[in-house]
N, C-alpha and C positions, 0 to 999 in steps of 0.2 A: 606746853606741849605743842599747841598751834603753832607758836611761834620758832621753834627749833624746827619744825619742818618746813614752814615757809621762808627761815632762813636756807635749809638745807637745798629747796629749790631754786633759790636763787641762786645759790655758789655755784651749782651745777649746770644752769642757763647763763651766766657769765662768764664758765669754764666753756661752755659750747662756741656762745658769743666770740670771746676770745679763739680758740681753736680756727672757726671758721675766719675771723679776720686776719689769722698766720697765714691760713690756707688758700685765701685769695690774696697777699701779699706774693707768694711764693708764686702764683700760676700770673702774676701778672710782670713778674723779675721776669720768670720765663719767657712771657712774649716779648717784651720789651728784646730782649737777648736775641731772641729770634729774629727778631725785626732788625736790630744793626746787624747781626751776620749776610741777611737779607740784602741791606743797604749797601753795607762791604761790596758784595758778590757786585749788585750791580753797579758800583763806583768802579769797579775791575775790569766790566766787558762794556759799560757803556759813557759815551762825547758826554761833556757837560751839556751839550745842547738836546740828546736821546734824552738824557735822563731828564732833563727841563719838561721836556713833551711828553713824557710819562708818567711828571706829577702832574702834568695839565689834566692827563687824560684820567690820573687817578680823582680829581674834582670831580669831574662832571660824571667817567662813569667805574667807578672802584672795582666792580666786578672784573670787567674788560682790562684796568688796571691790574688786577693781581693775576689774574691769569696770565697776561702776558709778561709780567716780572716771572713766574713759576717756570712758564715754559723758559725765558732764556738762563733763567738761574739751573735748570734741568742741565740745559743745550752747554752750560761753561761748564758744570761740574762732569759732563759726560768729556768737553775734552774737545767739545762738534765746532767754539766759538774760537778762530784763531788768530784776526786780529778786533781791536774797538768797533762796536757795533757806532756807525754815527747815526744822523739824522732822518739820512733818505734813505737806510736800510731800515731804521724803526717804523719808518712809515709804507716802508712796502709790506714789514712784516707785520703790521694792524690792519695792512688792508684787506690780507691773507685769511688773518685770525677773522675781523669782526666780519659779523653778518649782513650783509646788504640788507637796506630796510625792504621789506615789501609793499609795492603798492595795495590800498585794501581799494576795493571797488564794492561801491552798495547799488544794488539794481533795482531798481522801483518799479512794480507790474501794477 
């Protein structure tokens, strides 16, 4: 008797097991998919040399990296980008985007 129902729990933890590894198989096609249409877009509006400097900038800071792929991936699909973005336009438009550091000052009394 023991034994048919810790068989029974089992089948049913290796049905779930199973289940969940389809259902992160499935959401990672998806990103994956996502990510070349992503790549597409930008191979379409930006210089081999923009997009060089893009992955630089996605190393060091990925945040700042995906935001500024969003916004020009925005900027082509709306219609706004009308010819290749190059090098010295990506760099004016990071310098737009990212935030001046701030000096911090500590004041000792």
């Amino acid at each position: 008797m023991e034994d048919d129902e810790l068989e029974a729990i089992r089948r049913r933890r290796m049905a779930e097991l199973q289940q969940q590894a389809q259902e992160r198989a499935v959401a990672e096609a998806q990103a994956a998919q996502v990510a070349a249409q992503r790549q597409a877009i930008l191979r379409q509006i930006l210089t081999p040399e923009a997009r060089e400097r893009l992955a630089r900038i996605e190393l060091a800071y990925p945040e700042i990296a995906e935001s500024v792929e969003t916004q020009l991936i925005a900027l082509a699909q709306s219609g706004r980008v009308q010819s290749m973005i190059d090098d010295r336009t990506l760099q004016e438009i990071l310098r737009r985007i990212v935030p001046r550091k701030r000096e911090i000052k500590i004041e000792r009394r």
